[in-house]
KEDO-243606 format. One line per 2 residues: their letters; for each residue x negated, y negated, z of C-alpha. Coordinates in steps of 0.5 Angstrom, whole numbers, padded with zeros to 4 digits. Each point is the difference from the previous one (the first is absolute). Layout:
REM residues N
A	X:Y:Z ~ ... .
END
This chain:
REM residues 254
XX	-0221:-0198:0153 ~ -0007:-0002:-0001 .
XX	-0004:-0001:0006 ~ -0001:-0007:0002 .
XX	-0007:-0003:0000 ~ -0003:-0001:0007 .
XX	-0001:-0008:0001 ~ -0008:0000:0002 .
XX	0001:-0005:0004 ~ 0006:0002:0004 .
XX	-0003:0006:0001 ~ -0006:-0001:0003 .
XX	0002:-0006:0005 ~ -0006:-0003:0005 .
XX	0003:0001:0006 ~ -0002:-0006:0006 .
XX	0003:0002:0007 ~ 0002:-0006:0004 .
XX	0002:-0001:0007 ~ 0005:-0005:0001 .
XX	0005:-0002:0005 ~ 0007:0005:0001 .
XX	0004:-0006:0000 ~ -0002:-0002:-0007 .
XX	0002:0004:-0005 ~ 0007:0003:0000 .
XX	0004:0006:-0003 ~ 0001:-0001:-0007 .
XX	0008:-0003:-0001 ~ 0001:0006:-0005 .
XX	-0003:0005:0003 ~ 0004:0006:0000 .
XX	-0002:0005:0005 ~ 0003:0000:0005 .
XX	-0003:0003:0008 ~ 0004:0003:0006 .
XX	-0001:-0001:0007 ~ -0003:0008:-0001 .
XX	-0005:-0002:-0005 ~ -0001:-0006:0004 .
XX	-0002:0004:0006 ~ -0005:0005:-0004 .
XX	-0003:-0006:-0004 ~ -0002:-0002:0007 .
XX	-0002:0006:0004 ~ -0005:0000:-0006 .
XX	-0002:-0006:0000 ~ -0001:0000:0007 .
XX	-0004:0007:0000 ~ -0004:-0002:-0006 .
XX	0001:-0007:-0002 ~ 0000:-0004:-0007 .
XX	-0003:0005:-0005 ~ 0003:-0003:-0005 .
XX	0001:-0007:-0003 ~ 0007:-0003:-0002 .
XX	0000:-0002:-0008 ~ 0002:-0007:-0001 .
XX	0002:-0005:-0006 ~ -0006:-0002:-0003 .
XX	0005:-0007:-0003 ~ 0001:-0006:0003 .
XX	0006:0002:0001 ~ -0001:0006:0002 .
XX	-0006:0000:0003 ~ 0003:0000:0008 .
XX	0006:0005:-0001 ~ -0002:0008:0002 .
XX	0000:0005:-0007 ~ -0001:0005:0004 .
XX	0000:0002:0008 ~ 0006:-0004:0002 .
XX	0001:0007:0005 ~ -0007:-0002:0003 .
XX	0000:-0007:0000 ~ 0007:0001:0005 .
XX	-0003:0004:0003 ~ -0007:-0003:0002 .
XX	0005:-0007:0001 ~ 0004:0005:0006 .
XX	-0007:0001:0002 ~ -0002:-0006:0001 .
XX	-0006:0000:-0005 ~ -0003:-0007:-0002 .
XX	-0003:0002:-0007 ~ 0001:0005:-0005 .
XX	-0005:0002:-0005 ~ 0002:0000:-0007 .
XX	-0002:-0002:-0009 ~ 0003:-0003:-0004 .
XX	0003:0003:-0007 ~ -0004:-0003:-0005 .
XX	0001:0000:-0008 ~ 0008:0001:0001 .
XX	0006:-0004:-0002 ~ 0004:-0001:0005 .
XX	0005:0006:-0004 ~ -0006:0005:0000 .
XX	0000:-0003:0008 ~ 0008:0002:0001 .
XX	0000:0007:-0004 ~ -0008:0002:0004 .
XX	0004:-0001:0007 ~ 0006:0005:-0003 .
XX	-0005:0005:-0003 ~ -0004:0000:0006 .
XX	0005:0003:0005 ~ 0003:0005:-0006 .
XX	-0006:0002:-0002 ~ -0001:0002:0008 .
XX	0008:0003:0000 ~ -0002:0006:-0007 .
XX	-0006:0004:0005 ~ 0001:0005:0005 .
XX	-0003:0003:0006 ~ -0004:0006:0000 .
XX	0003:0002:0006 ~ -0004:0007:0000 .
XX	-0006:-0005:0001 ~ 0004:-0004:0005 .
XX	0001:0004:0004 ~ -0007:0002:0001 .
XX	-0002:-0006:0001 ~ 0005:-0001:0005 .
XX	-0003:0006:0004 ~ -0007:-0002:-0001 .
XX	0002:-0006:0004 ~ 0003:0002:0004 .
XX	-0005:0005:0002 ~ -0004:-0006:0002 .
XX	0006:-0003:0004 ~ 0001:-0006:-0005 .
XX	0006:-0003:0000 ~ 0004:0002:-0004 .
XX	0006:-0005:-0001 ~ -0007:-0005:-0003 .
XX	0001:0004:-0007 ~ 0008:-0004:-0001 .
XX	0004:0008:0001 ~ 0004:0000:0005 .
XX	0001:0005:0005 ~ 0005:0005:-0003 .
XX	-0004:0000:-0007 ~ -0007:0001:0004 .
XX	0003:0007:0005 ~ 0002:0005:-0007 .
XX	-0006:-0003:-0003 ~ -0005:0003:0006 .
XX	0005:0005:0000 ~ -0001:0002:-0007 .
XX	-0003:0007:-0002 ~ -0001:-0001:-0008 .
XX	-0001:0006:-0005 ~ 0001:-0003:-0007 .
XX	0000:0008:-0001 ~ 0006:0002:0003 .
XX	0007:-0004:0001 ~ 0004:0002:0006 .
XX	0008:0001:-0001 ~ 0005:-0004:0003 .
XX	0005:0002:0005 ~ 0005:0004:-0002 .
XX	-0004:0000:-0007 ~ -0001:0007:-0004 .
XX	-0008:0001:0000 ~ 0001:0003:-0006 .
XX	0004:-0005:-0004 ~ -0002:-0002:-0007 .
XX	-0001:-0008:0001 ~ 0004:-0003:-0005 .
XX	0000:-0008:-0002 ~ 0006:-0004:-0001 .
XX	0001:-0006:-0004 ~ 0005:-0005:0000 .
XX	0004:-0004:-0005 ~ 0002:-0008:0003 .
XX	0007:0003:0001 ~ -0002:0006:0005 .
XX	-0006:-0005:0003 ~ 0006:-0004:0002 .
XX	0003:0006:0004 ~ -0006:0001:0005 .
XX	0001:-0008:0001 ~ 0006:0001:0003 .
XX	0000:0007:0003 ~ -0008:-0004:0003 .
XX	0005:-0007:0002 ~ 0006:0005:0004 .
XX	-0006:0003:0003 ~ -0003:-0006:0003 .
XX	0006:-0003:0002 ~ 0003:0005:0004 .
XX	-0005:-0001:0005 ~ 0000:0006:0003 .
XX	-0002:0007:0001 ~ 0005:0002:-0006 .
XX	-0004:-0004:-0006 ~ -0005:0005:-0001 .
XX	0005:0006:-0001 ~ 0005:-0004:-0004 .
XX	-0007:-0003:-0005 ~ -0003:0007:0001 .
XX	0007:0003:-0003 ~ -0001:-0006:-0005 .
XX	-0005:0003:-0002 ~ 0001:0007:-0001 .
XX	0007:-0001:-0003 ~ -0004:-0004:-0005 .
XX	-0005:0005:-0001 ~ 0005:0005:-0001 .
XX	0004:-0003:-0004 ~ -0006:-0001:-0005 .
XX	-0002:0007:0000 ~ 0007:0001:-0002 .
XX	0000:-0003:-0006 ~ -0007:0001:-0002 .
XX	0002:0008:0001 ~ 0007:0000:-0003 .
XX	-0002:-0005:-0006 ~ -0006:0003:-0001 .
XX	-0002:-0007:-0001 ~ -0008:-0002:0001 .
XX	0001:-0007:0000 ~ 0004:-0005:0005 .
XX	0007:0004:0002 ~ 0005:-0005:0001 .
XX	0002:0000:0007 ~ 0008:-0003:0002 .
XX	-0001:-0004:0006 ~ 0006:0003:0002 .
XX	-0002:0007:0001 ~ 0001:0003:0008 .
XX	0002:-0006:0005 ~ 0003:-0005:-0003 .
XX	-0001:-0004:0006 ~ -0006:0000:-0002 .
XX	-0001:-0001:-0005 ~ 0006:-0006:-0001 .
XX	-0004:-0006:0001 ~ 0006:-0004:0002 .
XX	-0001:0004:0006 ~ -0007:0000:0002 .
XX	-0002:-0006:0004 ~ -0004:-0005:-0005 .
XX	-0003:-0003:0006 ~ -0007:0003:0003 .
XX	0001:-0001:0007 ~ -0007:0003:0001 .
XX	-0007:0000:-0003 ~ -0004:0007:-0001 .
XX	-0008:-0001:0003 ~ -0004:0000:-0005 .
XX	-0007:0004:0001 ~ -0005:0000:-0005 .
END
């Protein structure tokens, strides 16, 4: 597919800010992110740590020109804040299909980077060195603690408890079927709720590695092997007796 032709004009928008009232724009009906109470509280710590570094992205048509294209997180939390007025622009050169796919693409976009958490944590050490406040940066505690704690030696990796520090690393692959059974061996383990889902999802684990390298050494095959969800614990591995119903959330770091 060749490239497409960059619009010059859209490209090179001439950006105004503005100030207007917080009360006279508004989010845009179609907007489709959406923003919890956690996000929420890190969007005001930053805002109260740091103030509107950014301005929000409005419509540039008449019908747009008052709805929020980007920022809505920032607006709700500003209101809460009982800011007045908020800085913004105004898109320019865009129709109002450009306007909807930019406030989808803006919140992607953002969504495919990641952290360099080596350089993270160096700069979470470096302000803590010089008492900063630490929770400004939107990390919460339990992310910061093995952050500050972290030794990094890109040069040499350390083995897992239990792990054979002279074990050969080996990557698997896996087709949509076996996918499926991490699935469900990862959903018996959430919804059991206790102590004993980490040792039945481990176990899942293991019995799946086990049975690939039964295959892959039996068949000789150097492709996908085939794995039969019914191999080991068929409660395990039945879905009609695994809890469908994730009663518990993991927390997400990172």
């Amino acid at each position: 597919m060749p490239a497409k032709k960059i619009n010059q004009s859209k490209a090179k928008p001439k950006l105004e800010i503005e100030y207007v009232p917080i009360k006279s724009i508004a989010p845009h009906p179609r907007n489709a992110r959406i923003h919890d109470e956690d996000n929420l509280t890190a969007i005001m710590k930053s805002l109260k740590e740091f103030g509107q570094r950014t301005p929000l992205v409005l419509g540039g048509h008449k019908e747009t020109r008052n709805l929020i294209l980007k920022g809505c997180g920032t607006h709700e939390a500003m209101t809460r804040l009982k800011f007045s007025t908020v800085a913004i622009v105004r898109a320019q050169n865009m129709s109002v299909e450009d306007e909807l796919a930019y406030s989808i693409a803006d919140n992607k976009t953002s969504d495919t980077s990641e952290f360099d958490f080596e350089g993270v944590a160096d700069i979470l050490k470096f302000l803590d060195e010089r008492k900063y406040d630490l929770s400004a940066t939107g990390f919460a505690d339990f992310e910061i603690e093995p952050l500050l704690e972290a030794e990094w030696d890109p040069g040499k990796e350390s083995p897992m408890p239990g792990e054979d520090p002279n074990a050969t690393a080996v990557t698997l692959k896996f087709n949509s079927e076996q996918y499926g059974i991490l699935e469900r061996a990862f959903e018996l383990g959430v919804a059991a709720n206790d102590f004993k889902a980490d040792i039945q999802l481990t176990g899942a684990l293991i019995k799946i590695c086990e049975i690939y390298s039964w295959y892959h050494e039996k068949l000789g095959q150097s492709g996908q092997p085939h794995i039969n969800p019914h191999v080991g614990n068929p409660d395990l591995y039945d879905p009609k007796k695994v809890p469908r119903k994730v009663t518990k959330k993991p927390r997400r770091i990172g």
